[in-house]
N, C-alpha and C positions, 0 to 999 in steps of 0.2 A: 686576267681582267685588270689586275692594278696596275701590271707593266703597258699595258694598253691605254690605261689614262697618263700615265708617265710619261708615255712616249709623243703625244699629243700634247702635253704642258711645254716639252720641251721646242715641239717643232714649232707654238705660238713664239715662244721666248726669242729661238734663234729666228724668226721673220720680224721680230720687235712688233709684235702684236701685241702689247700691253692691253688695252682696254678690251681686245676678244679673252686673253687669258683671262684676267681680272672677273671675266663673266663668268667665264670656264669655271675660275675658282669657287666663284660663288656658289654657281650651278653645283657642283660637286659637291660644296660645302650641305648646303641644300640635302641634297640624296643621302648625304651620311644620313642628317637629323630626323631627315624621311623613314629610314633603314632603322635609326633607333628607336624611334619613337614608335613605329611598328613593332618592332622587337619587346619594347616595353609592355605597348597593347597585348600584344600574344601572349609574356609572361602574365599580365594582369590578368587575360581570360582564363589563363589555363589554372592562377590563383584561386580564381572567382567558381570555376568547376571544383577544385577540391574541397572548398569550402564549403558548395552547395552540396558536396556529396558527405562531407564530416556532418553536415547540418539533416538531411537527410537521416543516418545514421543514428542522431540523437534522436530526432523523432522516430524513427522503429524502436528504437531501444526503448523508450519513454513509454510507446504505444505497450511493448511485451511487460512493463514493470504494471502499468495500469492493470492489464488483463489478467495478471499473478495478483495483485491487488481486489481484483473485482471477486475472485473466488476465495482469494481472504474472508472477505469479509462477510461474503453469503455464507461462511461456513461459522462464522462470529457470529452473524445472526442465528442460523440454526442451533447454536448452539445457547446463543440465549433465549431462544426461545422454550428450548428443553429443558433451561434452567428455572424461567417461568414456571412451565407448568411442575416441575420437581418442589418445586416453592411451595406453589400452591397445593401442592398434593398433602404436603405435610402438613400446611394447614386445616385442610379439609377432614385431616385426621385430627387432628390434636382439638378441634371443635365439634367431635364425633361424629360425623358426615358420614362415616360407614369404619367399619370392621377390619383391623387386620385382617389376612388371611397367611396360613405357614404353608398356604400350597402355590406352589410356585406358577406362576404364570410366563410365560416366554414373552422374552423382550420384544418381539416381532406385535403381538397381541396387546401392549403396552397402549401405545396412539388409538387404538381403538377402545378402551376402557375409557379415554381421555385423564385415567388417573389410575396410579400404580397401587393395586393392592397386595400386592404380595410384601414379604419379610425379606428379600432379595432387593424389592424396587425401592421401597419404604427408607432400608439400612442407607441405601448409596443416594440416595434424594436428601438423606441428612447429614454425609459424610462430605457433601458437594455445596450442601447450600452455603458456601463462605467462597465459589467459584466465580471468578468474575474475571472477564478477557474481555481487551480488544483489540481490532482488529491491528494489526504488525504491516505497515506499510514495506514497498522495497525500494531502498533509497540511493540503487547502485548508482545509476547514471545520473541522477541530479547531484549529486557527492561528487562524481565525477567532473562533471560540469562548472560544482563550483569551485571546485580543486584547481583546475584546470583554466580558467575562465571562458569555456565554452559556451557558457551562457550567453555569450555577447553577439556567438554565432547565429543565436533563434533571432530569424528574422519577423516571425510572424510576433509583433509586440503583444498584442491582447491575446493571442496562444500562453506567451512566453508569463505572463501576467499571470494565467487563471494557474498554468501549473506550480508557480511560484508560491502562490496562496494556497493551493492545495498541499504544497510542502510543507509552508510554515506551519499550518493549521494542525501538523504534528504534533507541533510543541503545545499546542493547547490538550489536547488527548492525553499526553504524557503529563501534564500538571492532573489532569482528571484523575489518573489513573492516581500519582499520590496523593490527592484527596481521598481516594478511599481505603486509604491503608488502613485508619484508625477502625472505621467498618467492618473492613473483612479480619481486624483481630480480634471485634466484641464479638463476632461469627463465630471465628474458628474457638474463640473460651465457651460460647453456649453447646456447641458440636461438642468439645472434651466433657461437657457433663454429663453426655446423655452416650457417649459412645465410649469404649475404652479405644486404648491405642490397639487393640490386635483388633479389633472391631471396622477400625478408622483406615485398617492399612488392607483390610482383608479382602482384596479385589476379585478374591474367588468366588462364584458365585456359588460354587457347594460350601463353603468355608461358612459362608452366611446363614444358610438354609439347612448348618447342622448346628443351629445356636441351641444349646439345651433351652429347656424350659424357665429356668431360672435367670441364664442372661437375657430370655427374651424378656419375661416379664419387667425385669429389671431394667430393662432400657425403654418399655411401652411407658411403666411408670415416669423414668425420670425426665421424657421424653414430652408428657403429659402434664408435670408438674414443673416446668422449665418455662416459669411466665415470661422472664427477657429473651428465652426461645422465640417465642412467639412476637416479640418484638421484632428483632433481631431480624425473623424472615418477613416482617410486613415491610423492614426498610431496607433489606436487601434485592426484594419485589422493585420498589420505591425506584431504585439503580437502577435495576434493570430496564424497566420501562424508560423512565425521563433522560436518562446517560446512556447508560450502553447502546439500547437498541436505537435508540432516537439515534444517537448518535451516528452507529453503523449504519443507519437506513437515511441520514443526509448525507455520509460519507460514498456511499452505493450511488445515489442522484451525481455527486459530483465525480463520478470515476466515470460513469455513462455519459455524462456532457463534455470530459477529456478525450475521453474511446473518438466519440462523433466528432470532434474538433480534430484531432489527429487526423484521423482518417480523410477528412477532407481535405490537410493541409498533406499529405501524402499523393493525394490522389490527384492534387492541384501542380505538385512538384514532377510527379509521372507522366502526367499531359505535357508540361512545357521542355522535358527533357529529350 
């Protein structure tokens, strides 16, 4: 092809056809920029597909982190919920609502009592009440992103926004969390009076349920006569309602309204693909 335009520049030249060449050259000049600038196009498109498909990418990843995230936290709540009523159980004892019992009742049996009578449930409702979580987000692919500067790739700007705020909103939980440090260590010193250490560690449930009679009484007592006790679980109650759970259950709203944004902005990119 090129010896063929060669060969035609030359036969204008030798007819002294200047102003036909002169076109010719043009012309040609012309198709190169034509030839590039297409060339350019096509690398830009084929740019612009990998890009949409890195972007892609981050949103599946983002969608899988939420949905690890969303069962975080339902198991955060569950669990402070159990911690609730563990709370409350002991109170309900220590203001004589009803009666130890040393006969064991199966865990299963527990949620239907709505409160633990036994010397098994009673022990580990006191050895817990200083227990406070929340939920542990997963931060791989936004770490990533900002590492990276991926982030620059989400095109969807108010997607890219709500998940950003959802990230920082971290750092607020994690300041929560050492606020209550001072808390759960007036917790854990009213727990050391009323429990010993082989008491506090003894996760067996027969271990518990073979307390002589002496360490029992000795712990009903001190258990009974521990008035910052009694503090101590009205404001760890206090947490858990206003912070924890509040918390995990606006954190749960906003994992549900990423889920649905996702999924649309996926579902939007799968249609135009």
């Amino acid at each position: 092809m090129i010896k063929f335009f060669r060969n035609i520049r030359w036969r204008l030249l030798r007819e002294n056809r200047f102003t036909k060449y002169l076109l010719y050259a043009i012309g040609e000049i012309i198709l190169v920029v034509v030839g590039i600038l297409i060339a350019l196009q096509i690398n830009n498109w084929n740019e612009d597909r990998k890009l949409k498909k890195l972007e892609l990418s981050y949103y599946e990843n983002l969608y899988q982190d939420l949905l690890q995230d969303s069962l975080e936290v339902e198991f955060k709540i569950r669990n402070a919920n159990r911690n609730i009523k563990q709370l409350n159980n002991i109170l309900r004892f220590m203001n004589n609502d009803y009666d130890i019992s040393r006969t064991h009742i199966d865990s299963v049996e527990w949620p239907r009592n709505h409160y633990y009578k036994d010397t098994l449930a009673l022990v580990h409702s006191v050895s817990q009440a200083g227990f406070v979580q929340f939920a542990d987000i997963l931060k791989n692919t936004i770490e990533d992103l900002r590492a990276t500067g991926g982030i620059k790739i989400l095109q969807n700007k108010e997607l890219k926004e709500e998940l950003l705020n959802y990230y920082n909103r971290d750092k607020t939980r994690e300041s929560w969390n050492m606020t209550l440090i001072d808390a759960r260590i007036q917790m854990e010193k009213s727990i050391n009076k009323v429990l010993t250490a082989e008491q506090r560690t003894a996760y067996s449930r027969q271990a518990i349920l073979e307390l002589n009679d002496d360490d029992f009484e000795d712990f009903i007592g001190a258990l009974k006569a521990a008035s910052e006790f009694r503090e101590n679980i009205i404001g760890m109650l206090h947490l858990h309602h206003r912070i924890i759970q509040q918390s995990n259950g606006r954190l749960k709203e906003n994992i549900t309204q990423l889920l649905a944004q996702l999924r649309m902005e996926l579902a939007k990119n799968v249609r135009h693909s």
